[in-house]
C-alpha positions, 0 to 999 in steps of 0.5 A: 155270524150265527145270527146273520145266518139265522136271520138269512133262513128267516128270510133276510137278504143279503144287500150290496151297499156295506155299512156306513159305519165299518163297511161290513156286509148287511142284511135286510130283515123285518124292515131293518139293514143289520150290520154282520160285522159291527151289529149297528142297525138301520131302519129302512124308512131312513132310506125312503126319506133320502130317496124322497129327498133326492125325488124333491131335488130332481122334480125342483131341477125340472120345474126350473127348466120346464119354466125357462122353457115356458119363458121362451115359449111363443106358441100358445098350444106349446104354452098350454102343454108345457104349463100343464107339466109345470102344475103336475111337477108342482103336485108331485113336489107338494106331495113329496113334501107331505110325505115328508111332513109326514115323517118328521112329525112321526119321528118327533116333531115339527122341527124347523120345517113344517107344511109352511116352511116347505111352500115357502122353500118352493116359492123362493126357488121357483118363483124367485126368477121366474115371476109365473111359476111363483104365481102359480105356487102361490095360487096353490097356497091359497087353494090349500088354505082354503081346503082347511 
């Protein structure tokens, strides 16, 4: 309990969500959620990695109904604004999946998912059922391919 304290002068907070091991209370300090009651410690960059996670899940759910609204679409100028929304959600999904690369490499390795893996995902979700969203992530892939 000193220690909690101690980190609370130090500047830590206290945050709502409890402890996923004992469901004590924790405290925010130097980058770290510390458990007061079972001292069990959680680096916050672990929080960032679910959050870009739940970030990729959402932009996936929106290319899928951004395409099925770019299917029904008969007016061109439509077509032209859902399409340019339909490439934006694919950089952020790219870039997501960078930040991701990113992380799994700092943690250790490539693991089973490297920079290819996370295209070839996106192509099998997106371009499974809607044949213009997977040319235009493959078109994508050849356009990175070219920057290396």
């Amino acid at each position: 309990m000193k220690a909690a304290a101690e980190m609370l002068r130090k500047g830590g907070t206290l945050v709502k969500e409890a402890c996923s091991k004992c469901r004590g209370v924790q405290v925010k300090y130097s980058g770290r959620l510390i458990c007061i009651n079972c001292g069990s410690e959680t680096v916050l960059e672990e929080a960032k990695v679910g959050s870009l996670q739940d970030l990729r899940s959402v932009i996936i759910a929106k290319v899928n109904s951004t395409a099925r609204m770019l299917e029904q679409e008969n007016d061109i100028a439509r077509q032209m604004e859902i399409a340019r929304l339909l490439l934006y959600y694919l950089e952020i999904l790219a870039k997501v999946s960078e930040e991701r690369g990113k992380e799994e490499r700092v943690r250790g390795g490539e693991g089973e998912r490297g920079e290819r893996g996370e295209r070839k995902e996106v192509k099998e979700r997106v371009g499974g059922r809607e044949e213009g969203v997977g040319g235009m992530v493959r078109a994508r892939e050849v356009d990175d391919d070219e920057e290396q």
